[in-house]
ZASE-219377 format. One record per atom (N, C-alpha, C): residue in three letters; x, y, z. Coordinates in steps of 0.1 Angstrom, whole numbers, plus 5000, padded with zeros to 4 digits. Atoms other than C-alpha are relative to their C-alpha. Layout:
AlaXYZ
...
REM end
This chain:
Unk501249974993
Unk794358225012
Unk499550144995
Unk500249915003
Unk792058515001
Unk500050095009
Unk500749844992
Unk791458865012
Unk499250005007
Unk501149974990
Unk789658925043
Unk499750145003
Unk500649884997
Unk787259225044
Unk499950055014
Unk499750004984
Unk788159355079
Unk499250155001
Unk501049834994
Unk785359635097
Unk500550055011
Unk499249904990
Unk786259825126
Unk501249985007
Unk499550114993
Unk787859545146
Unk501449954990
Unk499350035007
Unk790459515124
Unk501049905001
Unk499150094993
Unk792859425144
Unk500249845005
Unk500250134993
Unk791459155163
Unk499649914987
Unk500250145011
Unk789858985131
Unk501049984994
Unk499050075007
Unk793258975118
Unk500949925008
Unk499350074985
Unk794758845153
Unk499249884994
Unk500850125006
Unk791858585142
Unk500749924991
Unk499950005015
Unk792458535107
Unk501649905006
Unk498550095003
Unk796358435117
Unk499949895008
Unk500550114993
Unk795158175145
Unk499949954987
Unk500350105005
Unk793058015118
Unk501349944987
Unk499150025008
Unk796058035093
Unk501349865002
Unk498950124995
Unk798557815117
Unk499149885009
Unk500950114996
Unk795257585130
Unk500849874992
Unk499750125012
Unk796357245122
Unk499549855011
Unk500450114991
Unk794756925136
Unk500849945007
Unk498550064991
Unk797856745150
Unk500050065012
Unk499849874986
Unk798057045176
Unk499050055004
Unk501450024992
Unk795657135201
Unk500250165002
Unk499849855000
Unk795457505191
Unk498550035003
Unk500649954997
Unk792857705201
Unk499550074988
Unk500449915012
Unk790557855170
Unk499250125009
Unk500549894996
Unk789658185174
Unk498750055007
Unk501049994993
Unk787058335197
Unk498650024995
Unk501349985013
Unk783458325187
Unk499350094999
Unk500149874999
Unk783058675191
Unk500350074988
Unk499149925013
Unk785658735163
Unk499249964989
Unk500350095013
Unk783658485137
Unk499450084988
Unk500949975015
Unk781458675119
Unk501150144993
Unk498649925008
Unk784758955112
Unk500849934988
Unk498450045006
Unk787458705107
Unk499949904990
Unk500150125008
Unk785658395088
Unk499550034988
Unk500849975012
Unk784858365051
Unk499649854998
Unk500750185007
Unk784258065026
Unk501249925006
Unk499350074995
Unk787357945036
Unk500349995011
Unk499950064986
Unk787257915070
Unk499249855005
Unk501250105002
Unk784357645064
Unk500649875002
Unk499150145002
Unk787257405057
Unk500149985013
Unk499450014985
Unk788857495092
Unk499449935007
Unk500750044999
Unk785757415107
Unk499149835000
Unk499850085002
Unk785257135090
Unk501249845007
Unk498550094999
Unk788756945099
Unk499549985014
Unk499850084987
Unk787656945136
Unk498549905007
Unk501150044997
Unk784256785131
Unk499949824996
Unk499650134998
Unk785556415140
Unk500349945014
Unk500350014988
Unk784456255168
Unk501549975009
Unk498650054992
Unk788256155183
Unk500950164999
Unk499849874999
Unk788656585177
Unk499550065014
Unk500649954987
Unk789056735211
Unk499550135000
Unk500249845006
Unk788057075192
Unk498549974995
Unk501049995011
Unk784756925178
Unk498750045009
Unk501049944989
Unk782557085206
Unk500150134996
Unk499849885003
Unk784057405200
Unk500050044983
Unk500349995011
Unk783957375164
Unk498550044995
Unk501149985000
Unk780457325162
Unk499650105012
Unk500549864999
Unk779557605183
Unk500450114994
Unk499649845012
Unk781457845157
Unk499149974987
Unk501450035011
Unk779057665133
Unk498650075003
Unk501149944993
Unk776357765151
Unk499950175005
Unk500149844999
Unk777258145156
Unk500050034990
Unk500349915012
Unk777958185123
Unk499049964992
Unk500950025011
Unk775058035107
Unk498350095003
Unk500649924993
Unk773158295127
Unk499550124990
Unk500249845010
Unk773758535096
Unk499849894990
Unk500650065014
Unk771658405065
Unk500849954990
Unk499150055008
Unk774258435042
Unk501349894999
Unk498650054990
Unk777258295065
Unk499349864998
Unk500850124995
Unk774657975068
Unk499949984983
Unk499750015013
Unk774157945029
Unk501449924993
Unk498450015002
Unk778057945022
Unk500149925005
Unk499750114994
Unk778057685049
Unk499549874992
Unk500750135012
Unk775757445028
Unk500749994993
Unk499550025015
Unk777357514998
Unk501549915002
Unk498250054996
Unk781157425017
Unk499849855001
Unk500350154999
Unk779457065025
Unk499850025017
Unk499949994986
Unk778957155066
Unk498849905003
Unk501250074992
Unk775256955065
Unk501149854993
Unk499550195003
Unk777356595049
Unk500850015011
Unk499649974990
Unk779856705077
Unk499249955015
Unk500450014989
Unk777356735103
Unk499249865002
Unk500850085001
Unk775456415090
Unk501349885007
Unk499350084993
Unk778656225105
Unk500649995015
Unk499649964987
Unk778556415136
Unk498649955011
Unk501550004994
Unk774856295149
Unk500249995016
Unk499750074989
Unk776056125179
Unk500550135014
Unk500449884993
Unk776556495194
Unk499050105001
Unk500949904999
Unk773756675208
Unk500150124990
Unk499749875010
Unk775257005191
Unk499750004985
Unk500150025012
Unk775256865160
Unk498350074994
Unk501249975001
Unk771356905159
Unk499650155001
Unk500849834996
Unk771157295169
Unk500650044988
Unk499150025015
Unk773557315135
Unk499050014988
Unk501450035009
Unk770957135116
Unk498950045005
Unk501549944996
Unk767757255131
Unk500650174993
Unk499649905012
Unk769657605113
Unk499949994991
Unk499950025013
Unk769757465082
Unk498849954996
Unk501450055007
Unk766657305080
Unk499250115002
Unk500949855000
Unk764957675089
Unk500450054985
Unk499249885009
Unk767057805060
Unk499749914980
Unk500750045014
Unk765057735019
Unk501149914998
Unk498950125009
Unk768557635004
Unk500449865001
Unk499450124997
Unk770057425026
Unk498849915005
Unk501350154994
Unk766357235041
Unk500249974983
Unk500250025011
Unk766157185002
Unk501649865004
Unk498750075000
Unk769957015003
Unk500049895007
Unk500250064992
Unk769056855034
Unk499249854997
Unk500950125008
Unk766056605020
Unk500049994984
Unk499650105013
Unk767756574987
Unk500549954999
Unk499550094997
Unk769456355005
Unk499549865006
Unk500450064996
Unk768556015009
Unk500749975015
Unk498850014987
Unk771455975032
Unk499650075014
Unk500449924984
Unk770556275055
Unk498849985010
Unk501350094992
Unk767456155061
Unk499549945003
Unk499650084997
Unk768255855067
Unk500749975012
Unk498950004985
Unk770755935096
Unk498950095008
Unk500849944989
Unk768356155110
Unk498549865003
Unk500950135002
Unk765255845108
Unk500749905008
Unk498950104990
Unk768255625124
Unk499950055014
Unk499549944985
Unk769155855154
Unk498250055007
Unk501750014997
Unk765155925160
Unk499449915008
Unk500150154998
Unk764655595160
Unk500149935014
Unk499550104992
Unk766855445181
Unk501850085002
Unk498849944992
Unk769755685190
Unk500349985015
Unk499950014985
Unk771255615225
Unk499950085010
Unk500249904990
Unk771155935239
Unk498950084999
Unk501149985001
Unk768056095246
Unk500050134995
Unk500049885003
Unk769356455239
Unk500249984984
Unk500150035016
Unk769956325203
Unk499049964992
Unk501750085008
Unk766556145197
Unk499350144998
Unk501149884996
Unk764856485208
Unk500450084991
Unk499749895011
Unk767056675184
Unk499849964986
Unk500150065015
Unk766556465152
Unk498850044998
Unk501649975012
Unk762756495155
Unk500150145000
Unk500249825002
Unk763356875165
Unk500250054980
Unk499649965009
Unk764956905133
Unk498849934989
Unk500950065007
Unk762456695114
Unk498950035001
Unk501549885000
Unk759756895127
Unk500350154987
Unk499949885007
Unk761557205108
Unk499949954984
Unk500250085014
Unk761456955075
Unk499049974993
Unk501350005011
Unk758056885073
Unk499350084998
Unk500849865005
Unk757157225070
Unk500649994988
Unk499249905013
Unk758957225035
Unk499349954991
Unk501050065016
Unk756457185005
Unk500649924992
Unk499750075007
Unk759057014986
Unk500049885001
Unk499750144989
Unk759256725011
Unk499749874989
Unk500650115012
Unk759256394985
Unk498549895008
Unk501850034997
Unk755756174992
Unk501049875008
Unk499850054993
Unk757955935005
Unk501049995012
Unk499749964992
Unk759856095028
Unk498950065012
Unk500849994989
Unk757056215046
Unk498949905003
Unk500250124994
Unk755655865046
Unk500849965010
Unk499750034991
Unk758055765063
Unk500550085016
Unk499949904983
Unk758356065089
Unk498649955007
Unk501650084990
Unk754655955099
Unk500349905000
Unk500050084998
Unk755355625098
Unk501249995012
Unk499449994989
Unk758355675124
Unk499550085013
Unk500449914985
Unk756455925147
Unk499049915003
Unk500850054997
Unk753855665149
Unk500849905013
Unk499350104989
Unk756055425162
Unk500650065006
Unk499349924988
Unk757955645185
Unk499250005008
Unk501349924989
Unk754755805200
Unk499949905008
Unk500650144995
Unk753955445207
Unk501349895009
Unk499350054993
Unk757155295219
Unk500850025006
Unk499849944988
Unk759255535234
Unk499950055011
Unk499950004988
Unk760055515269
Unk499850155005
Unk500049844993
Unk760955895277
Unk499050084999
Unk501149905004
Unk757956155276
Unk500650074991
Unk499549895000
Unk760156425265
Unk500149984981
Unk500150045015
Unk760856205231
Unk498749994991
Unk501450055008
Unk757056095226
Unk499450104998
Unk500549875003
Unk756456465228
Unk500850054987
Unk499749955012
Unk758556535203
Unk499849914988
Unk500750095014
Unk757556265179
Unk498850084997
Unk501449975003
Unk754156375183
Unk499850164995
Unk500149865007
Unk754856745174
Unk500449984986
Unk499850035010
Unk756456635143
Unk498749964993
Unk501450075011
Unk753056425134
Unk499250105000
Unk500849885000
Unk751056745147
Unk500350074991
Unk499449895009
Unk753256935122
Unk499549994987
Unk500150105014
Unk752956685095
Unk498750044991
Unk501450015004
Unk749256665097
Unk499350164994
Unk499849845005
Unk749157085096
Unk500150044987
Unk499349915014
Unk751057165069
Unk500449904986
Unk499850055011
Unk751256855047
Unk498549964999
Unk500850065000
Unk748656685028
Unk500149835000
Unk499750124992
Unk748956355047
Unk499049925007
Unk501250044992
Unk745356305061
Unk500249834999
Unk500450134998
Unk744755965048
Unk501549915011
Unk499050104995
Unk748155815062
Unk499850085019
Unk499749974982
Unk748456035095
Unk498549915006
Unk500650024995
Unk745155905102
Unk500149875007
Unk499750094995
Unk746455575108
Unk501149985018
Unk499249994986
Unk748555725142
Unk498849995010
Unk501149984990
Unk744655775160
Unk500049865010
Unk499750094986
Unk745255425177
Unk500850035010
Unk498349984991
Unk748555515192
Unk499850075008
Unk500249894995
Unk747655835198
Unk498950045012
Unk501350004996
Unk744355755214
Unk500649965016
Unk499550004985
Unk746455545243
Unk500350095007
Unk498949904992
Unk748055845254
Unk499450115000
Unk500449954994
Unk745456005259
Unk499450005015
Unk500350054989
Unk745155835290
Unk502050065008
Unk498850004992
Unk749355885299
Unk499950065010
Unk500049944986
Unk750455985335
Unk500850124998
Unk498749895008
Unk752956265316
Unk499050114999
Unk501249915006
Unk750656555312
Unk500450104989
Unk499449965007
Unk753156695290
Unk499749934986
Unk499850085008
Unk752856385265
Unk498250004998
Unk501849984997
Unk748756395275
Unk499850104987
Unk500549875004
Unk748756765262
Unk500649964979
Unk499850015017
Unk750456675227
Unk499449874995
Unk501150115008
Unk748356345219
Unk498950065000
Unk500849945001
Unk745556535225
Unk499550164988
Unk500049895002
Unk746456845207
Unk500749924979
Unk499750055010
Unk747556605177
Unk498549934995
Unk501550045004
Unk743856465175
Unk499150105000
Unk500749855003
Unk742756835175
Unk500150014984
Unk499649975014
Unk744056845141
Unk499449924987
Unk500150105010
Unk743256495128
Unk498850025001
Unk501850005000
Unk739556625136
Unk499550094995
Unk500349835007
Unk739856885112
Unk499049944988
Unk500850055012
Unk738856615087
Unk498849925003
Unk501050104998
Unk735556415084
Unk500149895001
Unk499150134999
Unk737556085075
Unk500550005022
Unk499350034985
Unk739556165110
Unk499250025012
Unk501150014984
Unk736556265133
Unk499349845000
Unk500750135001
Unk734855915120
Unk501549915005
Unk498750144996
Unk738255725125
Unk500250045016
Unk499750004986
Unk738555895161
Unk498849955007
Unk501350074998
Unk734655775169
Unk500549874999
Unk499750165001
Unk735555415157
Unk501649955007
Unk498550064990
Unk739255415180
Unk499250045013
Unk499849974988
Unk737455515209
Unk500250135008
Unk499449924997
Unk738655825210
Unk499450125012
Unk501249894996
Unk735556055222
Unk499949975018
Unk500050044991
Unk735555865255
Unk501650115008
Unk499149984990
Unk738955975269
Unk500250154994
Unk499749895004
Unk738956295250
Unk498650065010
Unk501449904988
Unk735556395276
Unk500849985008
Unk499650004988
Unk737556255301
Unk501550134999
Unk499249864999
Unk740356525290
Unk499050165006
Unk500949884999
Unk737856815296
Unk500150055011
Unk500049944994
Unk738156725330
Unk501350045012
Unk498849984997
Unk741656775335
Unk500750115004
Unk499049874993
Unk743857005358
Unk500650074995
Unk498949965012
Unk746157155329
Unk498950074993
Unk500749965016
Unk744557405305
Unk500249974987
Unk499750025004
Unk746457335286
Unk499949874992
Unk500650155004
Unk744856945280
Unk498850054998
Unk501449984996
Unk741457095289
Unk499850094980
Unk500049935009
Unk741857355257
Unk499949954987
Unk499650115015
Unk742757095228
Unk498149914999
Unk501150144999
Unk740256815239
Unk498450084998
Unk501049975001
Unk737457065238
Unk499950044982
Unk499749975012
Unk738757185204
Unk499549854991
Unk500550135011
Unk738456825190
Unk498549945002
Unk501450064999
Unk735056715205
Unk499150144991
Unk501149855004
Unk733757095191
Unk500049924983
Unk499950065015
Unk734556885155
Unk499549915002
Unk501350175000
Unk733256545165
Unk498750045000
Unk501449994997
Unk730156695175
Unk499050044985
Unk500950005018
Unk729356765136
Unk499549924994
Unk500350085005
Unk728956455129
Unk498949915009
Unk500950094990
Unk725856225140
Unk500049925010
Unk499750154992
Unk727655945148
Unk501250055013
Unk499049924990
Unk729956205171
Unk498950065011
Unk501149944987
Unk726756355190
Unk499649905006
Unk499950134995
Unk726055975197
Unk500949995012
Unk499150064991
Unk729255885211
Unk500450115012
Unk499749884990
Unk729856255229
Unk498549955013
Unk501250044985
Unk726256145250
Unk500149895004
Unk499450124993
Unk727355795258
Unk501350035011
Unk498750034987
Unk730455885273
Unk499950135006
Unk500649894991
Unk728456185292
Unk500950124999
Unk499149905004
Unk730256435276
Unk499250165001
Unk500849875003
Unk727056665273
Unk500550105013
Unk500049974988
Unk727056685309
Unk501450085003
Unk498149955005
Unk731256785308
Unk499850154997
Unk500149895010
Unk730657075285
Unk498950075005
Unk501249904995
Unk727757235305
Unk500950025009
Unk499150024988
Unk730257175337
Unk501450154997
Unk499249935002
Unk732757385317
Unk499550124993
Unk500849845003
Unk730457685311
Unk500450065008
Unk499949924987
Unk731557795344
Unk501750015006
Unk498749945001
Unk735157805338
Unk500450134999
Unk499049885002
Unk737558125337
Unk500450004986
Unk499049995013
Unk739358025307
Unk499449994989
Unk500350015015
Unk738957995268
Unk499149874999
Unk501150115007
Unk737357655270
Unk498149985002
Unk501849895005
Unk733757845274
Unk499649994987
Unk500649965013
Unk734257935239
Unk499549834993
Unk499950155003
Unk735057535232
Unk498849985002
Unk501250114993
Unk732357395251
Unk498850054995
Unk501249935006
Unk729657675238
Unk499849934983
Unk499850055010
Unk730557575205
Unk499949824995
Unk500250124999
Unk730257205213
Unk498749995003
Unk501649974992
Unk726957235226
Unk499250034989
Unk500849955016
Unk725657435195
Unk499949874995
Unk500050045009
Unk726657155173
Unk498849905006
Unk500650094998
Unk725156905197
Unk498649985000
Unk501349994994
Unk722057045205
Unk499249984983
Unk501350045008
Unk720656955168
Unk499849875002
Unk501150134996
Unk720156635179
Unk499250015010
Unk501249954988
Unk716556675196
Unk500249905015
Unk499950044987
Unk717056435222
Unk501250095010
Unk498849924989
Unk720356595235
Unk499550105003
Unk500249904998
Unk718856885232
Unk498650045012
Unk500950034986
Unk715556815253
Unk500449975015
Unk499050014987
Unk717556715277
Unk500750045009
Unk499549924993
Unk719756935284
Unk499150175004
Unk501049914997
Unk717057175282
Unk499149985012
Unk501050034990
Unk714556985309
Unk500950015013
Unk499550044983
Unk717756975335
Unk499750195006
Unk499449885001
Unk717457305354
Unk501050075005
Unk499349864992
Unk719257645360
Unk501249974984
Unk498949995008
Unk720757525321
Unk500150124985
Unk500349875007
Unk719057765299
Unk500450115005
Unk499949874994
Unk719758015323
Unk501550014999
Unk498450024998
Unk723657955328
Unk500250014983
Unk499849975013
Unk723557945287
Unk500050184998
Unk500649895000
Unk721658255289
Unk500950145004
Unk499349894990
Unk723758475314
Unk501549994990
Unk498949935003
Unk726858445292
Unk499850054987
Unk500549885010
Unk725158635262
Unk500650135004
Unk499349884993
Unk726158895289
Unk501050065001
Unk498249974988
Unk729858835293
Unk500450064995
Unk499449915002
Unk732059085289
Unk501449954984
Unk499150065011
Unk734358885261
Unk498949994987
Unk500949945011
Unk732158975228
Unk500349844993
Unk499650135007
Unk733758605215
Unk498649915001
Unk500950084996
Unk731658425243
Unk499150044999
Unk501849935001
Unk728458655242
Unk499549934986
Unk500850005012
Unk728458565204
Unk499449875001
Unk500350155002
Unk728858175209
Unk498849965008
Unk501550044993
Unk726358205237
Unk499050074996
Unk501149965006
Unk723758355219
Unk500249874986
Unk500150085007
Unk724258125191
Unk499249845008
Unk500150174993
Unk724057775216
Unk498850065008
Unk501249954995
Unk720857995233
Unk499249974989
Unk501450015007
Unk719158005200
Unk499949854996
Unk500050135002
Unk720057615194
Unk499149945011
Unk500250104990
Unk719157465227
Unk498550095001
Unk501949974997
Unk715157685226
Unk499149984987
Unk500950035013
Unk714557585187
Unk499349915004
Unk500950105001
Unk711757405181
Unk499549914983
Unk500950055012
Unk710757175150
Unk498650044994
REM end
């Protein structure tokens, strides 16, 4: 065994050190405390480590939380990839812990690289997502799969098939807690990869649930069609699902947190013609004047929905002939948030143009 570099603590990491020396699976020894780890462990402790991460190991609970302290230190977490700790943990899934492990590794360039240059790994994670039995394990595979599809290297079809699984999760998953985390994954997806044309194919799914009793699950389908409304393709595909309808009826939702997104996405639909259409059928105009007189941020939303809408002249006569609406436009030119004064002066000088 090599040399251990011992710092103040000397003592105790070598009290350590000889623990892990007479560790041996057969016997139900105690590995050192996880206080001592980042003293007393090097490359070769990784093995130790290792040996107790088998599910019929009554050490593999405790194992994997010395995993997880030490991969706390950059380099310590490196060394771990390199030892083999993510093929290791890829046969541990079936424990919650396993996942707070990997959700480390997949934060960390080397080992997320190591991670999906595996077909294997991401395959057991795609498995346990899926259709794992325990709910704390479904929720950790997308956690970790959320930290995956942030990685530019991600292969084209690996992140087909991450959207093509968050679809169907979002959509058939029983638990909220899961369909929220599918759906952060596709929110992720859609962010940071270029994935438009395929994610756009979740807006049906997605669209149901904008109706859910979950307002948890509400707030992330909603906040996932904020995104897909970034594009022109995805505002027209959310017009042709429907979507404009239940995204007004978000606006008038108890949660700011719903109310904040859904204004964000109609502030995109409304760019489009065939979006100023469907926003005044499903009396959305009316909505977005309603929420002029809010407290919170979705002022800026709704001012900014309004601008877009009011170039179409009918909407705009309209809302102009109801009264006390110029005026209410008018008075927040005044407001004290320099944000709202600008957007209401802007949706002021829209809704008094004339041709």
């Amino acid at each position: 065994m090599p040399e251990v570099q011992l710092g103040r603590d000397a003592g105790a990491a070598l009290e350590a050190t000889r623990h892990l020396e007479a560790f041996e699976i057969k016997k139900d020894h105690k590995l050192p405390p996880v206080s001592l780890l980042p003293k007393a462990f090097g490359e070769w402790s990784f093995g130790e480590i290792s040996k107790v991460l088998d599910k019929e190991n009554k050490l593999r609970d405790q194992g994997l939380d010395m995993l997880f302290q030490i991969n706390k230190r950059p380099t310590d977490l490196i060394r771990a990839a390199k030892a083999g700790l993510i093929a290791r943990l890829r046969g541990n899934l079936d424990n919650p812990k396993s996942f707070a492990c990997l959700e480390q590794f997949a934060r960390q360039r080397y080992s997320r690289m190591e991670i999906t240059a595996s077909n294997e790994n991401m395959e057991a994670l795609f498995q346990v997502a899926a259709s794992g039995p325990e709910l704390k394990c479904r929720i950790g595979a997308f956690v970790c799969l959320t930290e995956l599809s942030r990685h530019p290297g991600l292969s084209k079809e690996h992140k087909s098939a991450i959207v093509t699984l968050c679809i169907s999760s979002s959509g058939k998953e029983a638990e909220p807690a899961a369909k929220v985390a599918a759906l952060k994954v596709l929110k992720t997806m859609i962010i940071r990869q270029n994935v438009n044309e395929q994610a756009e194919t979740c807006i049906p799914v997605v669209t149901e649930l904008l109706e859910h009793k979950d307002t948890t699950v509400r707030k992330a389908a909603v906040e996932t069609l904020q995104y897909v409304c970034v594009t022109p393709l995805g505002k027209a595909k959310c017009i042709e699902a429907g979507s404009v309808t239940k995204l007004c009826s978000n606006l008038k939702h108890d949660d700011k947190s719903v109310r904040l997104p859904a204004g964000a996405a109609l502030m995109g639909i409304a760019n489009l013609i065939a979006g100023k259409k469907a926003i005044a059928e499903a009396g959305g105009v009316g909505i977005l004047m309603e929420r002029l007189d809010d407290k919170d941020d979705i002022k800026n939303y709704a001012l900014q929905a309004l601008t877009n809408l009011f170039s179409n002249e009918t909407i705009r006569h309209q809302v102009k002939a109801t009264e006390g609406n110029v005026t209410k436009i008018r008075s927040l030119t005044k407001s004290q948030d320099p944000i709202i004064a600008y957007s209401a002066a802007l949706c002021l000088d829209k809704i008094l143009w004339e041709a």
